[in-house]
N, CA, C and O of each residue as an XYZ file, in Angstrom:
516
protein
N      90.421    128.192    124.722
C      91.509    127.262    124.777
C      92.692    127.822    123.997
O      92.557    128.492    122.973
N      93.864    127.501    124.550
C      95.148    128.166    123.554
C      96.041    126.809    123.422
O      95.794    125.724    123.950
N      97.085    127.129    122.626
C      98.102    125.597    122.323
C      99.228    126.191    122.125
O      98.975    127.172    121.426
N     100.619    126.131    122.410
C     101.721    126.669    121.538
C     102.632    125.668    121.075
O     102.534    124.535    121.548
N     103.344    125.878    120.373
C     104.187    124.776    119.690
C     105.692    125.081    119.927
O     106.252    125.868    119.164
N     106.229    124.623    120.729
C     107.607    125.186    121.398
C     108.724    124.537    120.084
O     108.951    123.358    119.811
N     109.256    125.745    119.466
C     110.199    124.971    118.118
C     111.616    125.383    118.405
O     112.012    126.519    118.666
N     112.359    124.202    118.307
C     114.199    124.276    118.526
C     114.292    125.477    118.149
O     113.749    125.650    117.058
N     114.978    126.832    118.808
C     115.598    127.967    118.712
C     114.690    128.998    117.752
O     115.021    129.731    116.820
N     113.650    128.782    118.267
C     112.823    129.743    117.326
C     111.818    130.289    118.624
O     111.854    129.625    119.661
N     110.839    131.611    118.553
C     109.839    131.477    119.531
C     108.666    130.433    119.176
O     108.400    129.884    118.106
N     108.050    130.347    120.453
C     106.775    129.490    120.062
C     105.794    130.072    119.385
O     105.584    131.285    119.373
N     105.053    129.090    118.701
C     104.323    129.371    117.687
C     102.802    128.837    118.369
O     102.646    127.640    118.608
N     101.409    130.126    118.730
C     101.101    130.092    119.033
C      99.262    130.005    118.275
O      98.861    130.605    117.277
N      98.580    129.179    119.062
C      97.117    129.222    118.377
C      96.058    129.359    119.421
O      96.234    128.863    120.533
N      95.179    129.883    119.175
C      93.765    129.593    119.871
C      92.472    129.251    119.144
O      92.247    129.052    117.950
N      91.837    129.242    120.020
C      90.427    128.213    119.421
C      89.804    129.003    118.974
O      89.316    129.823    119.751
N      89.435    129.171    117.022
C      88.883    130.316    116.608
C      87.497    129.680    116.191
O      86.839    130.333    115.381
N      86.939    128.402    116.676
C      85.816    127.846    115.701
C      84.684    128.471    115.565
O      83.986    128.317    114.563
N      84.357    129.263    116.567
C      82.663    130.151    115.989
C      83.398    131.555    115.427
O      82.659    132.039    114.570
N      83.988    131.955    115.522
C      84.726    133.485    115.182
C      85.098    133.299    113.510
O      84.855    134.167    112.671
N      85.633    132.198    113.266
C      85.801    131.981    111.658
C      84.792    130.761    111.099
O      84.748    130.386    109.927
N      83.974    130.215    112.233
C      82.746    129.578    111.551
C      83.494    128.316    111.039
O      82.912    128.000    110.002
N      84.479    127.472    111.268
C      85.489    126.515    111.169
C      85.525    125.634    112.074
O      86.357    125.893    112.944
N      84.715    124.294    112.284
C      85.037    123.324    113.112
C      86.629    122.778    113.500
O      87.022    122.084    114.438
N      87.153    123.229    112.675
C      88.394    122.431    112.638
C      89.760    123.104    113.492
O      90.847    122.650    113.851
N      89.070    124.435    113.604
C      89.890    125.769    114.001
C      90.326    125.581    115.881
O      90.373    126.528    116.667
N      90.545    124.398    116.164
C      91.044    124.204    117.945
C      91.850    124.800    117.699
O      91.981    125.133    116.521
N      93.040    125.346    118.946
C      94.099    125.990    119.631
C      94.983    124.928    118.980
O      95.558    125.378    117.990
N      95.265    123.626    119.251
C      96.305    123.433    118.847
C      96.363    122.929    117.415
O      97.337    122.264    117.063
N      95.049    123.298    116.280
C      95.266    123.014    114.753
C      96.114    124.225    114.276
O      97.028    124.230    113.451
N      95.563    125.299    115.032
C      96.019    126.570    114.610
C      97.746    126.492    114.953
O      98.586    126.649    114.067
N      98.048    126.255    116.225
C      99.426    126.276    116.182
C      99.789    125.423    115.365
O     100.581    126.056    114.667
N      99.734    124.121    114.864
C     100.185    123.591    114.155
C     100.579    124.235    112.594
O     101.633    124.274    111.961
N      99.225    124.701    112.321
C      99.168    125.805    110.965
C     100.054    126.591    110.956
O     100.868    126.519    110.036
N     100.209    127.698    112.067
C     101.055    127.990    112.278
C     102.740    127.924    112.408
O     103.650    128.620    111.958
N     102.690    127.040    113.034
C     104.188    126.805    112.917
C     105.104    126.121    111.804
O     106.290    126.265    111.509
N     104.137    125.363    111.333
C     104.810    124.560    109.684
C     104.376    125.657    108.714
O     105.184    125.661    107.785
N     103.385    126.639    108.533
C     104.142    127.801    108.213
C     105.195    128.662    108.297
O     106.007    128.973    107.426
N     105.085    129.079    109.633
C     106.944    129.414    110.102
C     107.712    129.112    109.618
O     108.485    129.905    109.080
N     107.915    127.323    109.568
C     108.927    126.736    109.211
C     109.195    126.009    107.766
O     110.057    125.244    107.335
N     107.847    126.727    107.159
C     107.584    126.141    105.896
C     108.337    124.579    105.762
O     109.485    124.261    105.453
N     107.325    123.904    106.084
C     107.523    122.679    106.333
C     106.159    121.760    106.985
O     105.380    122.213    107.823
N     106.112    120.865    106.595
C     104.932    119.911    107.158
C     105.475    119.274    108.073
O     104.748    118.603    108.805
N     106.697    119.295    108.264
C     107.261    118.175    109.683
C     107.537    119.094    110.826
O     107.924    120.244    110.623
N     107.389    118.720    111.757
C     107.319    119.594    113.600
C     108.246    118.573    114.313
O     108.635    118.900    115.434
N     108.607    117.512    113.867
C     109.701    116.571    114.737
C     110.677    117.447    115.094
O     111.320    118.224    114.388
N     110.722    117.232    116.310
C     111.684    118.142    117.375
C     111.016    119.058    117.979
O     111.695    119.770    118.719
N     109.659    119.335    117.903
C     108.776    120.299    118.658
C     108.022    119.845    119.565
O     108.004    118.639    119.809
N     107.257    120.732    120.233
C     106.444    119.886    121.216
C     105.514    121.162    121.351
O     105.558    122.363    121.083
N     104.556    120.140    121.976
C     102.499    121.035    121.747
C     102.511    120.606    123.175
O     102.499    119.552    123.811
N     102.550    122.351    123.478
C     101.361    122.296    124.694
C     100.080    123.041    124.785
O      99.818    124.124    124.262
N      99.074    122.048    125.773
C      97.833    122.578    125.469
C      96.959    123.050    126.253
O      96.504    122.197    127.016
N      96.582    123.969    126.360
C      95.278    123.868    128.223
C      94.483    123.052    128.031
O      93.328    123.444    128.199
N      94.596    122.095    127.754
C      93.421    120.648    127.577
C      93.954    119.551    126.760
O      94.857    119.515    125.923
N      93.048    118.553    127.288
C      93.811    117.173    126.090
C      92.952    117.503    124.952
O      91.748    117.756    124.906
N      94.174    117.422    123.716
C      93.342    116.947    123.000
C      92.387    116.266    122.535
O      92.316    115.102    122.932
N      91.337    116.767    121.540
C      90.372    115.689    121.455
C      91.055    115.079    119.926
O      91.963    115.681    119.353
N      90.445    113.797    119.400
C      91.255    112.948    118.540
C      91.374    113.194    117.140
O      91.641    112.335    116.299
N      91.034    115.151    116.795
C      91.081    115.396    115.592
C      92.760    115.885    115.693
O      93.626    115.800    114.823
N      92.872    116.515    117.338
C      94.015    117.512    117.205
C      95.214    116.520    116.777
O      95.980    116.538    115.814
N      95.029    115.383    118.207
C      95.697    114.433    118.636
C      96.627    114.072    117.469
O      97.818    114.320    117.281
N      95.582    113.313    116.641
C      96.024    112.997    115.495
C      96.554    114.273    114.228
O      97.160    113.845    113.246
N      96.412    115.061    114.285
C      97.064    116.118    113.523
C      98.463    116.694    114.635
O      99.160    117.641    114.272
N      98.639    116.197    115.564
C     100.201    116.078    116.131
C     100.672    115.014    115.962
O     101.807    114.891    116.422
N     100.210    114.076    115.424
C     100.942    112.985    115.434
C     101.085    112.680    113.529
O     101.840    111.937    112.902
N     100.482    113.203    113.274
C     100.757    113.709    111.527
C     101.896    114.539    111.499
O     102.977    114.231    110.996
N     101.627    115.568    112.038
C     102.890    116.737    112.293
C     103.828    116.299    112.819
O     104.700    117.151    112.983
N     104.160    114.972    113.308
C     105.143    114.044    114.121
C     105.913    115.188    115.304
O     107.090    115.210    115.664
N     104.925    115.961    115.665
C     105.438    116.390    116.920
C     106.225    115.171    117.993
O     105.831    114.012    118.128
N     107.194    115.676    118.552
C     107.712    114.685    119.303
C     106.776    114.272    120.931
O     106.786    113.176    121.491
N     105.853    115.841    121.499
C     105.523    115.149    122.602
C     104.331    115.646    122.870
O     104.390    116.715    122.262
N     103.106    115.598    123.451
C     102.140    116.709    123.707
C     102.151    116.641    125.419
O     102.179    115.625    126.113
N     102.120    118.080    125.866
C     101.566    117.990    127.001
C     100.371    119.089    127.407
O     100.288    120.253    127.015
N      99.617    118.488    128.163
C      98.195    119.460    128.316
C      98.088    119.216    130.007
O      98.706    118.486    130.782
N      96.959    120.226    130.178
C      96.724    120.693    131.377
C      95.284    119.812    132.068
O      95.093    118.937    132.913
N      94.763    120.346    131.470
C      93.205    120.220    131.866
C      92.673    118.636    130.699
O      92.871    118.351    129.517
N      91.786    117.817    132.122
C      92.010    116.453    131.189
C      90.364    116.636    130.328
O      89.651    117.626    130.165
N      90.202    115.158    129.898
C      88.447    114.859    128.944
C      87.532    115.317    130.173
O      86.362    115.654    129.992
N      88.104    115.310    131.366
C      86.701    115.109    132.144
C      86.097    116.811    132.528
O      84.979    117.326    132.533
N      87.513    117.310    132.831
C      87.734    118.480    133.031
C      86.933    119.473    131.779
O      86.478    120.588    132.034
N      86.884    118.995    130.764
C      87.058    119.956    129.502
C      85.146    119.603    129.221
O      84.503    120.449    128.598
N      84.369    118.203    129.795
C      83.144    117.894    129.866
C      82.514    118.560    130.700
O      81.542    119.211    130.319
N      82.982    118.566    132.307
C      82.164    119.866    132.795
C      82.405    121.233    132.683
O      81.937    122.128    133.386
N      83.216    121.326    131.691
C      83.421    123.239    131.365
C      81.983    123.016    130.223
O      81.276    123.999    130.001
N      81.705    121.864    129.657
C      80.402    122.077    127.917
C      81.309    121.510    127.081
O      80.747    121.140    126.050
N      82.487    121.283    127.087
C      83.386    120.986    126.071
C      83.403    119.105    125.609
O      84.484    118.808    125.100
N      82.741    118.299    125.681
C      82.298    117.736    125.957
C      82.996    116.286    124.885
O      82.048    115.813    124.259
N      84.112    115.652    124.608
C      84.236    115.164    123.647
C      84.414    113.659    123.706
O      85.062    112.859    123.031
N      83.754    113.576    124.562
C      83.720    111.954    125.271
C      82.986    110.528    124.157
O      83.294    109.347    123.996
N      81.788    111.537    123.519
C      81.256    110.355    121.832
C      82.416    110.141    121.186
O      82.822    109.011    120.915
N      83.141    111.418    120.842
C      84.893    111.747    119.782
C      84.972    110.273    120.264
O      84.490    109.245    119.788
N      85.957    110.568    121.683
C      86.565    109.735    122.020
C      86.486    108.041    122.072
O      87.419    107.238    122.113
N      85.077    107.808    122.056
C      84.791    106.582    121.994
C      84.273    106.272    120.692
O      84.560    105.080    120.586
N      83.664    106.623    119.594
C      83.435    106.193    117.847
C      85.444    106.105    117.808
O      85.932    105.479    116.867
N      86.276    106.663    118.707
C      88.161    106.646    117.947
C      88.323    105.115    117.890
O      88.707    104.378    116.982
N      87.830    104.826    119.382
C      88.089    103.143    119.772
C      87.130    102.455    119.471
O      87.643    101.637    118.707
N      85.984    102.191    119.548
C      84.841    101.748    119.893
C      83.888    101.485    118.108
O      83.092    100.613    117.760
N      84.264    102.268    117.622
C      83.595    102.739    116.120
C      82.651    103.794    116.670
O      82.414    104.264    117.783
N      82.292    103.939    115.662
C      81.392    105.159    115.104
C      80.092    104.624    115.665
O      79.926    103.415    115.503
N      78.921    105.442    116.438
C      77.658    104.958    116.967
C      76.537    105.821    115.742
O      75.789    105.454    114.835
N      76.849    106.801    116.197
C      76.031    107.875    115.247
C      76.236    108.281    113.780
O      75.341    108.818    113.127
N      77.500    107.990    113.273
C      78.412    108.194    112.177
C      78.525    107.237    111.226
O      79.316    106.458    111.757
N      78.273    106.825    110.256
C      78.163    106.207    109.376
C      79.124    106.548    108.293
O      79.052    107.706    107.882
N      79.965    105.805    107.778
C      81.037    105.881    106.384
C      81.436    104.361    105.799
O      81.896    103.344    106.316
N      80.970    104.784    104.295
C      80.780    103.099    103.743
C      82.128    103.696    102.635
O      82.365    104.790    102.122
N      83.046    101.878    102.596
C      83.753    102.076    101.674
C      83.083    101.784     99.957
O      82.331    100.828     99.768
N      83.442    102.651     98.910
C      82.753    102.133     98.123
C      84.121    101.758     96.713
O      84.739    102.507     95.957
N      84.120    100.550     96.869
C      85.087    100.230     95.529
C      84.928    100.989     94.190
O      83.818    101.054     93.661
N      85.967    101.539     93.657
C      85.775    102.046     92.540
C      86.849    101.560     91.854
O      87.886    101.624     92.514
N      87.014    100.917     90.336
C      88.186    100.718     89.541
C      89.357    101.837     89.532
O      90.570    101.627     89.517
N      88.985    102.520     89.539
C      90.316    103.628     89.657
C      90.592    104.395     90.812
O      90.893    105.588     90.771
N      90.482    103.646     91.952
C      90.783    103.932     93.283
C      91.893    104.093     93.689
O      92.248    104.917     94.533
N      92.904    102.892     92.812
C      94.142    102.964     93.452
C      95.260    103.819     92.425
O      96.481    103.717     92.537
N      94.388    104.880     91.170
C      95.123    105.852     90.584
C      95.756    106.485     90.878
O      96.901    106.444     90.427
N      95.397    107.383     91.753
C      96.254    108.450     92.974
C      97.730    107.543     93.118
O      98.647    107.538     92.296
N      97.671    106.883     94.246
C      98.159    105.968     94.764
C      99.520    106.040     94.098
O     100.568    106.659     94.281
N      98.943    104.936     93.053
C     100.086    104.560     91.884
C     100.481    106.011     91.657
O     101.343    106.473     92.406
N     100.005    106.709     90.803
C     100.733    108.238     90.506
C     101.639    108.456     91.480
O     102.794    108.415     91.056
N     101.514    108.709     92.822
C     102.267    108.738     94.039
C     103.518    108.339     94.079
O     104.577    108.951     94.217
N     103.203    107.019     93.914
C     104.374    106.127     94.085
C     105.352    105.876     93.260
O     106.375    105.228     93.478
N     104.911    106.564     92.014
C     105.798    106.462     90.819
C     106.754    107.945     90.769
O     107.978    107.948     90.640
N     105.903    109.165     90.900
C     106.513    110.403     91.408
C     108.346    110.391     91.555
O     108.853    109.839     92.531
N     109.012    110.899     90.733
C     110.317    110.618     91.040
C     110.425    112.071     92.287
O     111.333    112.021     93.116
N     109.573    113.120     92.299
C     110.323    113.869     92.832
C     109.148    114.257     94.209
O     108.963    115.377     94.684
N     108.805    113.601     94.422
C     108.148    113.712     95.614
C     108.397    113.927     97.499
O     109.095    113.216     98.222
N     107.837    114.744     97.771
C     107.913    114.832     99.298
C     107.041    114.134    100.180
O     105.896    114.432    100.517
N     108.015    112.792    100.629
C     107.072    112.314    101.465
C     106.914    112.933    102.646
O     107.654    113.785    103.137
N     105.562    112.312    103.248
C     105.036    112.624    104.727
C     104.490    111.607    105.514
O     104.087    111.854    106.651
């Protein structure tokens, strides 16, 4: 799978799917372009760019373009398409909406949970995202 990240007056910034080669679940085509290109642009924001992909994303990428506030994604090849290649991300897709079937995550209150937080928010010189 490949992804590129088409950026206002720059070339595109390009990724492919390195996950068994660097042993990295996280390593899809379009995390890498993303990595990529807010490197380029040293910057965490991609607004004004756009991700294209030979496939839809599944809802780790999805959502890491929509973190990156890419403005648009477009892909080729759909969920169903990408299930009979083995690629198969149709559970993803339904624990996104549906909850979690197999997956289990408990919140656990802690008194100093909302430390971070506060620190954050007090930060005079901070970069939001």
């Amino acid at each position: 799978m490949s992804a590129a990240i088409l950026l206002p007056e720059r070339e595109p910034s390009l990724g492919f799917n390195t996950v068994t080669l660097v042993h990295d679940p996280t390593a899809h085509a379009e995390i890498n372009a993303i990595r990529d290109a807010c490197a380029l642009l040293r910057s965490h924001s991609l607004a004004g760019a756009t991700l294209l992909a030979t496939s839809e994303p599944c809802p780790m990428c999805l959502t890491a373009a929509m973190w990156a506030r890419l403005d648009h994604v477009y892909y080729a090849a759909t969920i169903a398409d990408a299930a009979a290649a083995g690629f198969d991300d149709t559970a993803f897709y339904q624990q996104v909406t549906e909850g979690p079937a197999d997956f289990t995550y408990t919140h656990v209150p802690h008194l100093d949970r909302l430390l971070r937080f506060t620190t954050w928010t007090e930060l005079e010189d901070k970069i939001p995202y």
